[in-house]
GUBA-238433 format. One record per residue (C-alpha): residue number from 1; residue in one letter; x, y, z; chain. Coordinates in steps of 0.25 Angstrom, whole numbers. Example, Ala and Ser with C-alpha at 12.3 -4.5 7.8 and 13.67 -1.06 7.14 Angstrom:
<rs>
(r 1 'A' (49 -18 31) 'A')
(r 2 'S' (55 -4 29) 'A')
</rs>
This chain:
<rs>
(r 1 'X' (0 0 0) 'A')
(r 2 'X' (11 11 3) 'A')
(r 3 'X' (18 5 -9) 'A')
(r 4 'X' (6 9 -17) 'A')
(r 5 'X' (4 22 -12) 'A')
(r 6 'X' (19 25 -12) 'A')
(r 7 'X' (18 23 -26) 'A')
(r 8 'X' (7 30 -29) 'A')
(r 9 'X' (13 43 -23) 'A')
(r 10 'X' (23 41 -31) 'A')
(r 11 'X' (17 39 -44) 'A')
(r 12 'X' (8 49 -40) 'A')
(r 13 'X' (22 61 -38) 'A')
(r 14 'X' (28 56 -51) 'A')
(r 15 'X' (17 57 -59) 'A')
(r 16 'X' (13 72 -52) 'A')
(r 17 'X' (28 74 -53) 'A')
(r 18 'X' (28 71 -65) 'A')
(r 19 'X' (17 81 -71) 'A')
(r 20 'X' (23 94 -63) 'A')
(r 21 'X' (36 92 -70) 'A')
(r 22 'X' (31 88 -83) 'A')
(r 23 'X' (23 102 -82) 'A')
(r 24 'X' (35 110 -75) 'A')
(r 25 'X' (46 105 -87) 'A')
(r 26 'X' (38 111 -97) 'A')
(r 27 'X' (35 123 -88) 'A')
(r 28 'X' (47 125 -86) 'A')
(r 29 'X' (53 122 -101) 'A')
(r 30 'X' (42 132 -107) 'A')
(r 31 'X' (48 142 -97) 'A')
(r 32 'X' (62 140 -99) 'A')
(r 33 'X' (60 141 -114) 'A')
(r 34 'X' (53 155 -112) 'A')
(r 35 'X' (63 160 -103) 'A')
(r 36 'X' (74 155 -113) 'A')
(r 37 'X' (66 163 -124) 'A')
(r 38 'X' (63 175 -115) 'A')
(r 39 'X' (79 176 -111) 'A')
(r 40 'X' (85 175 -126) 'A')
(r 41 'X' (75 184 -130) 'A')
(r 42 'X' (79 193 -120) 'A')
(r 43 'X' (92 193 -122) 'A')
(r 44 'X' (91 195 -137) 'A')
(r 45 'X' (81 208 -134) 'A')
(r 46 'X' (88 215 -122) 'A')
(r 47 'X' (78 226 -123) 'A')
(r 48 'X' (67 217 -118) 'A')
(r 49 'X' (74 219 -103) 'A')
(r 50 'X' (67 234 -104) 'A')
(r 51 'X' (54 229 -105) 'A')
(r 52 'X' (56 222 -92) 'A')
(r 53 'X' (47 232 -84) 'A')
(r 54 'X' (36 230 -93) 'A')
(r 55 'X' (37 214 -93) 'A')
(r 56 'X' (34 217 -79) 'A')
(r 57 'X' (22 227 -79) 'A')
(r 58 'X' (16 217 -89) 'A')
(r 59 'X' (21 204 -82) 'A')
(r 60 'X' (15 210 -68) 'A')
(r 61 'X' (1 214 -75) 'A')
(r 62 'X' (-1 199 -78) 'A')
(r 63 'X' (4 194 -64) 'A')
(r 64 'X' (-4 204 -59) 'A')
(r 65 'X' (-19 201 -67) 'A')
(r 66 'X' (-15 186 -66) 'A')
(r 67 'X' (-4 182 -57) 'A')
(r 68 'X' (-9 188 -45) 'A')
(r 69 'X' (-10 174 -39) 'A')
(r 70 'X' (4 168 -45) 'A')
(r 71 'X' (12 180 -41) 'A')
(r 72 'X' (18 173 -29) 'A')
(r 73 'X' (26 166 -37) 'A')
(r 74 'X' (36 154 -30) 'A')
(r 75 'X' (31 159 -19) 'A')
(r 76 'X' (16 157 -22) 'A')
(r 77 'X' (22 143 -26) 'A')
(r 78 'X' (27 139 -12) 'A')
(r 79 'X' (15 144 -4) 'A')
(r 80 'X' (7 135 -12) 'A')
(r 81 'X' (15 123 -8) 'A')
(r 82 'X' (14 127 6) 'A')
(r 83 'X' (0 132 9) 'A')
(r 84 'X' (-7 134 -7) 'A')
(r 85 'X' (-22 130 -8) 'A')
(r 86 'X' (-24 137 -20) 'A')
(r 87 'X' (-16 130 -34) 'A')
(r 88 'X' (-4 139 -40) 'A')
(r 89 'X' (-11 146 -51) 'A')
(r 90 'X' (-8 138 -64) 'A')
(r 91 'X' (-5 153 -71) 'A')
(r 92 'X' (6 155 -63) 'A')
(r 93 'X' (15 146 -74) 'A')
(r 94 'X' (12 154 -86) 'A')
(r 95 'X' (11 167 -78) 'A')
(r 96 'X' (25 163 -73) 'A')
(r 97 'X' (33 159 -83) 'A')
(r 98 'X' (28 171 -92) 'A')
(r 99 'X' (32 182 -83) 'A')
(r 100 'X' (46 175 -79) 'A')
(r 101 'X' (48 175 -96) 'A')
(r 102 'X' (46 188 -98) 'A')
(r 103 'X' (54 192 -86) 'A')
(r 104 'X' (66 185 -91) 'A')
(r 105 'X' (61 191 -107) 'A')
(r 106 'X' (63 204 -103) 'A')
(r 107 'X' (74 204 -93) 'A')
(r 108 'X' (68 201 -80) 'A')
(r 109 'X' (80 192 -69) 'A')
(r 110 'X' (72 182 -65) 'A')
(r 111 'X' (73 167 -64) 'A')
(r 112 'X' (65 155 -69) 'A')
(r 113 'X' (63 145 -56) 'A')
(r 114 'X' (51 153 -50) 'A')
(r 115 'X' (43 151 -64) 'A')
(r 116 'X' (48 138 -65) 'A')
(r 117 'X' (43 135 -50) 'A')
(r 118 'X' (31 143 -50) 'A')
(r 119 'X' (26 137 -64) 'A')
(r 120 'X' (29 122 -58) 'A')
(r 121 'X' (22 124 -45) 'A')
(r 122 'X' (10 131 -54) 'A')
(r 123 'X' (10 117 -63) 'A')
(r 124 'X' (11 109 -51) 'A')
(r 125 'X' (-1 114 -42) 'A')
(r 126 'X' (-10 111 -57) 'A')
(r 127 'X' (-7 99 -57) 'A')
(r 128 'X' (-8 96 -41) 'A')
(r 129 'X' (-22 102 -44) 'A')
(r 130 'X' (-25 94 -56) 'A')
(r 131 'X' (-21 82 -48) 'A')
(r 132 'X' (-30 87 -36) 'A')
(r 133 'X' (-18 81 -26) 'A')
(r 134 'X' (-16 84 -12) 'A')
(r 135 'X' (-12 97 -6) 'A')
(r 136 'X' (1 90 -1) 'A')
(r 137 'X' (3 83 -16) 'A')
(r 138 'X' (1 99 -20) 'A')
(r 139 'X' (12 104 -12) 'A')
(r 140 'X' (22 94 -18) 'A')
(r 141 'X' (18 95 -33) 'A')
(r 142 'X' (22 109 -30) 'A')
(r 143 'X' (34 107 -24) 'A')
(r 144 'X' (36 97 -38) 'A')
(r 145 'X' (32 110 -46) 'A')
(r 146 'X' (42 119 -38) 'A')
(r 147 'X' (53 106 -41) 'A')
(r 148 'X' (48 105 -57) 'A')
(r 149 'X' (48 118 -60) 'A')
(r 150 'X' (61 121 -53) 'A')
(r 151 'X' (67 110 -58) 'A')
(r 152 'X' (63 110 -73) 'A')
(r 153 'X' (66 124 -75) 'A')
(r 154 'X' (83 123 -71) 'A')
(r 155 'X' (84 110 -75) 'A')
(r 156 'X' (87 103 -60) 'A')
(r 157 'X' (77 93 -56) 'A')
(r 158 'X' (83 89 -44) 'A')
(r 159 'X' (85 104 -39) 'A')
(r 160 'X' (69 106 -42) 'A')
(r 161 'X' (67 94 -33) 'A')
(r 162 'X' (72 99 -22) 'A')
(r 163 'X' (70 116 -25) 'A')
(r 164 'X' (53 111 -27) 'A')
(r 165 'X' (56 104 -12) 'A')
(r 166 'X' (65 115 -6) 'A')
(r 167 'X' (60 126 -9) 'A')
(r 168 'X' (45 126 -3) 'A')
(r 169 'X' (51 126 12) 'A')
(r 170 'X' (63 131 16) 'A')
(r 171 'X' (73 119 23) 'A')
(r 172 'X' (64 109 18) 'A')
(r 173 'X' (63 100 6) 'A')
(r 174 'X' (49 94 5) 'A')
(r 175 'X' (52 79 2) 'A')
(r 176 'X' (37 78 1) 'A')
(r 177 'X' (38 84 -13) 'A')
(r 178 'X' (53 77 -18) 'A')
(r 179 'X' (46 68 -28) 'A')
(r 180 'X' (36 76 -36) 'A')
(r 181 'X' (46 87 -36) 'A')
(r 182 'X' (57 76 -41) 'A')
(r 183 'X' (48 72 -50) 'A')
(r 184 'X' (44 84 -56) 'A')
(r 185 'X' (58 91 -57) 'A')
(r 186 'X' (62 81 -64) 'A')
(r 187 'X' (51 80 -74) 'A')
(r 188 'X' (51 94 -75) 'A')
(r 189 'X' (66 95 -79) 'A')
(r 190 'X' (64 83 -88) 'A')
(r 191 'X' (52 89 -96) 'A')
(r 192 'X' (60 102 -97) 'A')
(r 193 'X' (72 97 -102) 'A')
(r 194 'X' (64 88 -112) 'A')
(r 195 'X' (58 101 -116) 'A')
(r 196 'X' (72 105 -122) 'A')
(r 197 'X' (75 116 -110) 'A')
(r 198 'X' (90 116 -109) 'A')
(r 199 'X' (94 122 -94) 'A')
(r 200 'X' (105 130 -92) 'A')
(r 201 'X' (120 122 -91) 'A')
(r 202 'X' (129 127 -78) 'A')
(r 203 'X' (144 125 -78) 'A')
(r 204 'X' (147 115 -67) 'A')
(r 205 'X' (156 120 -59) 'A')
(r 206 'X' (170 114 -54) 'A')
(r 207 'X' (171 106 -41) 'A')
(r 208 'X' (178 111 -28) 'A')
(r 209 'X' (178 103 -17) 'A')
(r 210 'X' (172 108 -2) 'A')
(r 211 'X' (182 113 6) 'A')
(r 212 'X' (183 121 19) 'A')
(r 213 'X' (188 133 12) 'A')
(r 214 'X' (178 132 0) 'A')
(r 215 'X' (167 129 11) 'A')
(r 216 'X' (169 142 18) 'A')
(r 217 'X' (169 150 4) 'A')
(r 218 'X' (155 144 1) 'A')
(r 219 'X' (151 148 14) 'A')
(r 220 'X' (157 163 10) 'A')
(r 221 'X' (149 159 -6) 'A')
(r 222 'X' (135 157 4) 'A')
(r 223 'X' (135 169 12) 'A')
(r 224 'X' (135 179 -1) 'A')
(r 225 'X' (125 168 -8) 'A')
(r 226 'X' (115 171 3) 'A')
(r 227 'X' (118 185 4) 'A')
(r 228 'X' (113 186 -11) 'A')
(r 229 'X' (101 176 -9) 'A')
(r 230 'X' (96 185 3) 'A')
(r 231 'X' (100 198 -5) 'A')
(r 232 'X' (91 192 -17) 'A')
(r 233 'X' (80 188 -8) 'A')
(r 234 'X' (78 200 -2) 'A')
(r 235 'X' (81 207 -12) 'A')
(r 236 'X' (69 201 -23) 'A')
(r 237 'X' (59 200 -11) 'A')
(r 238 'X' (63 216 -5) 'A')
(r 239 'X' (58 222 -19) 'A')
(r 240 'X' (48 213 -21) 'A')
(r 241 'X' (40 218 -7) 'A')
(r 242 'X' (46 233 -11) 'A')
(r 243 'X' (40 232 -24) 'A')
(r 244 'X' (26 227 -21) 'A')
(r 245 'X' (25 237 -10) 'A')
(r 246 'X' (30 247 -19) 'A')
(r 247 'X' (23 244 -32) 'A')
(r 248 'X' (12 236 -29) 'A')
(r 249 'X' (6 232 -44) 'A')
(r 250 'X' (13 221 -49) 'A')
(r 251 'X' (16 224 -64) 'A')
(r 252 'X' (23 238 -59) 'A')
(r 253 'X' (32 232 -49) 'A')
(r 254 'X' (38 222 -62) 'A')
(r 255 'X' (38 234 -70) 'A')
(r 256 'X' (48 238 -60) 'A')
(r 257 'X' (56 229 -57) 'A')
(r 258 'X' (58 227 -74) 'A')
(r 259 'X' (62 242 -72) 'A')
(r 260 'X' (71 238 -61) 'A')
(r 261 'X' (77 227 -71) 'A')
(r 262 'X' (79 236 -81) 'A')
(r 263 'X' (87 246 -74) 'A')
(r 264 'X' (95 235 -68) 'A')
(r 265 'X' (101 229 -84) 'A')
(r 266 'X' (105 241 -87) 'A')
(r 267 'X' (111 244 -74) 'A')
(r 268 'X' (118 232 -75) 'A')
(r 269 'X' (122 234 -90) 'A')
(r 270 'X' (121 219 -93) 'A')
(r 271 'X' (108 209 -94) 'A')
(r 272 'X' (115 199 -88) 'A')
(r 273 'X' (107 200 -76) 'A')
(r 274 'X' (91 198 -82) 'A')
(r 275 'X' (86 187 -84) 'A')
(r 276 'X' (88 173 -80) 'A')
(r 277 'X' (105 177 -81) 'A')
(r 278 'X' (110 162 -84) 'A')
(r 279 'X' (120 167 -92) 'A')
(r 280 'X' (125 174 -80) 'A')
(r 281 'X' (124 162 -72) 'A')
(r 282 'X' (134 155 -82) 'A')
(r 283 'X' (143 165 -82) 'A')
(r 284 'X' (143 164 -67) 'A')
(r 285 'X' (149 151 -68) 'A')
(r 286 'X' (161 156 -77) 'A')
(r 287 'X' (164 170 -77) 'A')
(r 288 'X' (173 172 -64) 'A')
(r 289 'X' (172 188 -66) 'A')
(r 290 'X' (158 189 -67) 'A')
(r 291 'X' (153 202 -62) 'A')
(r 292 'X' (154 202 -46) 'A')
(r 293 'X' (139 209 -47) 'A')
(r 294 'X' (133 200 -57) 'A')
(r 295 'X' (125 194 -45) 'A')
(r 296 'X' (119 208 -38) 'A')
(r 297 'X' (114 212 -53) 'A')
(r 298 'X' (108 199 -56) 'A')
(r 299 'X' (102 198 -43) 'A')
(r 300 'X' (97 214 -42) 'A')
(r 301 'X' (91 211 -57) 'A')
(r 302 'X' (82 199 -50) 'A')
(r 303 'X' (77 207 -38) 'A')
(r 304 'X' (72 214 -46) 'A')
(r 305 'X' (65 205 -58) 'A')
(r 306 'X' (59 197 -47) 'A')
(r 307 'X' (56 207 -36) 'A')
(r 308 'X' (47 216 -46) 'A')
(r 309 'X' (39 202 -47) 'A')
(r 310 'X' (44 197 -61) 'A')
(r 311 'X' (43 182 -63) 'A')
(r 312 'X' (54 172 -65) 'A')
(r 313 'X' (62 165 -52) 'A')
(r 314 'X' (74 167 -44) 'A')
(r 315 'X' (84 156 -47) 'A')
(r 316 'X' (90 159 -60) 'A')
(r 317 'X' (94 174 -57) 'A')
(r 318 'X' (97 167 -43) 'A')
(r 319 'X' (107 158 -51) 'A')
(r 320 'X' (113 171 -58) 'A')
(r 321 'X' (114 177 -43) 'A')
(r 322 'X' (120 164 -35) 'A')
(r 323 'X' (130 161 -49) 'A')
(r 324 'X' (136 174 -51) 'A')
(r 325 'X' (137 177 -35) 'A')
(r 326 'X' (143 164 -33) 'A')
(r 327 'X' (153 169 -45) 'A')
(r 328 'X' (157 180 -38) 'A')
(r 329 'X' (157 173 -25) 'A')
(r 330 'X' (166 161 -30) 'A')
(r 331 'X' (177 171 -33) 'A')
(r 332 'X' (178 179 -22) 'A')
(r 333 'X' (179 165 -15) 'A')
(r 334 'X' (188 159 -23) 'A')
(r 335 'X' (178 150 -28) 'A')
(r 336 'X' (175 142 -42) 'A')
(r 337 'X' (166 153 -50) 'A')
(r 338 'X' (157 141 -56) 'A')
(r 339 'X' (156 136 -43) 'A')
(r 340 'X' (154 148 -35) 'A')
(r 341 'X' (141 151 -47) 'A')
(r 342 'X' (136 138 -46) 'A')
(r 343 'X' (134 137 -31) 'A')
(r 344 'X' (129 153 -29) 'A')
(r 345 'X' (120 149 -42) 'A')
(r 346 'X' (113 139 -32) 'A')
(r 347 'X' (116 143 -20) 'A')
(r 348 'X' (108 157 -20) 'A')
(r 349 'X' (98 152 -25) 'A')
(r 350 'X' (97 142 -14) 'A')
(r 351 'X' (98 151 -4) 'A')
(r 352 'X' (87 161 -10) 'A')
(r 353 'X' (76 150 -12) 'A')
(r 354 'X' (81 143 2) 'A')
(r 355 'X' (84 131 -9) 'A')
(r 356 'X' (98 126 -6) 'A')
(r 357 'X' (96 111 -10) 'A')
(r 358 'X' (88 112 -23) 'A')
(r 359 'X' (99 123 -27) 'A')
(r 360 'X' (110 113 -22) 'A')
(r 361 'X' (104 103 -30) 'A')
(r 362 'X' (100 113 -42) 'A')
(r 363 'X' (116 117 -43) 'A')
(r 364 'X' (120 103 -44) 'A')
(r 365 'X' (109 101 -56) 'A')
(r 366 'X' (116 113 -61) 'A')
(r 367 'X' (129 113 -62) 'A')
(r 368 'X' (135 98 -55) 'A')
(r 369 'X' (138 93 -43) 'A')
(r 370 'X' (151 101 -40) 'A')
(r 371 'X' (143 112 -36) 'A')
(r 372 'X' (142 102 -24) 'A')
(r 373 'X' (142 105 -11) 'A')
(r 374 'X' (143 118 -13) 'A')
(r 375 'X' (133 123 -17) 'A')
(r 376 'X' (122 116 -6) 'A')
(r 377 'X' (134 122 4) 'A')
(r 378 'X' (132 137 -2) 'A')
(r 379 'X' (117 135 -4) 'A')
(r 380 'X' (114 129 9) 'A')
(r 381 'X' (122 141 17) 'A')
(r 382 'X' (116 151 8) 'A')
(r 383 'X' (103 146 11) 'A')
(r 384 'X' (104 146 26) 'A')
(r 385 'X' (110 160 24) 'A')
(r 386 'X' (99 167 16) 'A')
(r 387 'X' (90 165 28) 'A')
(r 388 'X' (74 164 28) 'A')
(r 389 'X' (71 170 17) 'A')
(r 390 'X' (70 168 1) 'A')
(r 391 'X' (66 170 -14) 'A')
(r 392 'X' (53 162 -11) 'A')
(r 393 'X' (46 168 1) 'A')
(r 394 'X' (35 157 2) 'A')
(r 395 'X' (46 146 5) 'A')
(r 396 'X' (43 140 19) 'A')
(r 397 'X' (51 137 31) 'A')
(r 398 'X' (50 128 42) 'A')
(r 399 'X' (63 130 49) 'A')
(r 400 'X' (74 140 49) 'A')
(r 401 'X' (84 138 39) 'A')
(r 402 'X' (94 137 52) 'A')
(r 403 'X' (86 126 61) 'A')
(r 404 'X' (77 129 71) 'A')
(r 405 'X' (63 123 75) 'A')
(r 406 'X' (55 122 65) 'A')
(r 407 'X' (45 136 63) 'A')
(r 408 'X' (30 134 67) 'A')
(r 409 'X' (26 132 53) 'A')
(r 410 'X' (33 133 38) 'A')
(r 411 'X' (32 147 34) 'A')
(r 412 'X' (34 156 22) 'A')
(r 413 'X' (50 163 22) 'A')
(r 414 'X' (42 177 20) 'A')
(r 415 'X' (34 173 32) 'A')
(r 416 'X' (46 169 40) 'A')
(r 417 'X' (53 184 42) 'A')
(r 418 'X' (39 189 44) 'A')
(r 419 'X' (34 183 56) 'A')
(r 420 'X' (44 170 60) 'A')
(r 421 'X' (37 158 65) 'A')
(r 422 'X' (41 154 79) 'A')
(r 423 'X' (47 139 79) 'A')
(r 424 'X' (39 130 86) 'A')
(r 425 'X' (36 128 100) 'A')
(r 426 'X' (45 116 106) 'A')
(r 427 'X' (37 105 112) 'A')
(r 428 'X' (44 107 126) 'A')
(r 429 'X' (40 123 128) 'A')
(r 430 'X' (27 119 123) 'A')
(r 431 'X' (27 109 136) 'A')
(r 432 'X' (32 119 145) 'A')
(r 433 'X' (22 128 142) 'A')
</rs>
């Protein structure tokens, strides 16, 4: 009898598994084929990047007549897996992955894992509804969602796995989930690739071996990685709440912030900094006189794309940030550059989405195994260091990051600084009371 229902479960994960990666893979190879489009285009037609402002004041009209209930974003998605009734709106994948194309098309530094995410978790909940399964089946399609989508759109099934697990609670991984979200990475890669998508190739960098002395530089490499994850946090989440106060309507404050962006590229004088800036990851890898400010610019440019409310993610241009900061910190450290890009291209990452794990993992997938062990050392350090706080304000925690008794109930990271829960009661002063 167990035998049976054990394999029932089973069938019953692969099979939904299955169908949310199928849907995700060609999400996500649509997607990628737009955004491959929208970049060349841009790149062949620079002047595009002055119509930023009025990309935005369009793009925020239609968010604004029809997105109203989409506009959370990630963070809508990981509410709904803790506490949603109501299904993610199905409209959130077209809506999403239009507005996070014409940001890239007309110069706009943003990523691709938030739409990649946000138009999985929207495919996942139909299909959890179709299926009419149980709340708790819900939850964990949507985690699969989260890992297909993630997973699908870089090309690393195993990092998806564990980002669809890590990311809903932070310190937790929830093993509930681990075969749908297998599953459905895996399916999802599978489906994209079959598609004819060809993901970015990263130089694999050259070993060194862990000693004390190279130990105490990664700690020294961690400090400023966190430094910049907190700077960016901060940074993206600041505007945003200065922004809405300030300029309440929607399509005004993208208007804005495609001003903002604008001034910025000529600032700067280059476009090296709009977009996705893969290029400027590579170079990251090679060039050991990059400009010690590459990783400022890059990171100003997506404070401001993304804190004026244009769509797209945070990895990619967190990639950009974490690779040409770990070149800069690699030679003042006395570092290998490829080494030093490849770990701060993970590493800040991790420690922004409070993910050091899947982005352990995610660097492997990316670039090999030499990358091993220290990048789980810089990511896991950076992560403690970045403290409660992150891109994804809905994530949940149970426990502080540095031990402790658990916190009276799971609570949201922008509801922790607010009003901290008090740790629960020990038994024994409940007895002496």
């Amino acid at each position: 009898m167990n035998l049976s229902r054990s394999a029932r479960a089973l069938g019953q994960w692969l099979l939904l598994g299955a169908i949310v990666g199928g849907v995700c893979g060609v999400a996500s190879a649509v997607f990628l084929a737009l955004l491959e489009w929208a970049t060349a285009f841009r790149v062949a037609h620079e002047s595009l990047v002055y119509a930023l402002p009025v990309a935005g004041l369009v793009v925020g009209a239609v968010y604004g007549r029809w997105g109203a209930s989409i506009r959370g974003g990630n963070n809508l998605v990981l509410d709904t897996v803790h506490a949603g009734d109501a299904v993610i709106p199905l409209r959130m994948a077209p809506m999403v992955l239009l507005g996070t194309v014409l940001t890239h098309l007309f110069g706009g530094s943003a990523g691709r894992e938030g739409t990649a995410v946000q138009m999985g978790a929207s495919l996942a909940d139909q299909i959890a509804w179709r299926f009419r399964v149980t709340p708790d089946t819900r939850r964990e399609l949507l985690a699969a969602g989260i890992a297909g989508g993630f997973g699908s759109v870089f090309g690393t099934p195993l990092a998806g796995t564990v980002f669809g697990l890590e990311v809903v609670c932070v310190g937790r991984l929830g093993y509930e989930a681990l075969l749908p979200a297998l599953t459905a990475a895996v399916m999802g890669d599978l489906v994209t690739r079959g598609l004819g998508i060809h993901h970015t190739a990263y130089p694999s960098p050259q070993v060194l071996a862990l000693t004390l002395p190279v130990l105490a530089r990664w700690l020294v490499f961690a400090v400023g990685i966190a430094g910049v994850a907190v700077a960016f946090i901060e940074g993206t989440h600041g505007l945003k709440r200065i922004l809405e106060r300030r300029v309440p309507w929607l399509p005004v404050r993208m208007a804005l912030g495609g001003l903002g962006v604008v001034g910025l590229w000529k600032l700067a004088g280059t476009s090296d900094y709009l977009g996705l800036g893969v290029p400027g990851i590579l170079r990251a890898f090679e060039d050991a006189s990059l400009p010690w400010g590459a990783f400022a610019w890059k990171l100003v440019f997506t404070v401001v794309t993304l804190g004026a409310g244009f769509m797209g993610g945070e990895v990619t241009p967190l990639f950009f940030i974490g690779a040409t900061l770990g070149n800069v910190l690699a030679r003042l450290l006395g570092l290998p550059v490829d080494l030093g890009a490849a770990v701060g291209m993970a590493a800040l990452f991790a420690a922004a989405a409070n993910t050091p794990l899947a982005l352990s993992l995610m660097a492997v997938e990316l670039v090999g195994a030499a990358v091993l062990p220290h990048v789980a050392i810089v990511a896991t350090v950076a992560y403690l260091l970045t403290g409660h706080r992150g891109i994804y304000p809905s994530q949940r925690i149970a426990r502080r990051k540095l031990g402790g008794p658990l916190l009276d109930r799971v609570v949201a990271l922008r509801d922790l600084h607010a009003a901290p829960p008090k740790p629960p009661a020990h038994p024994a002063s409940q007895a002496d009371s």
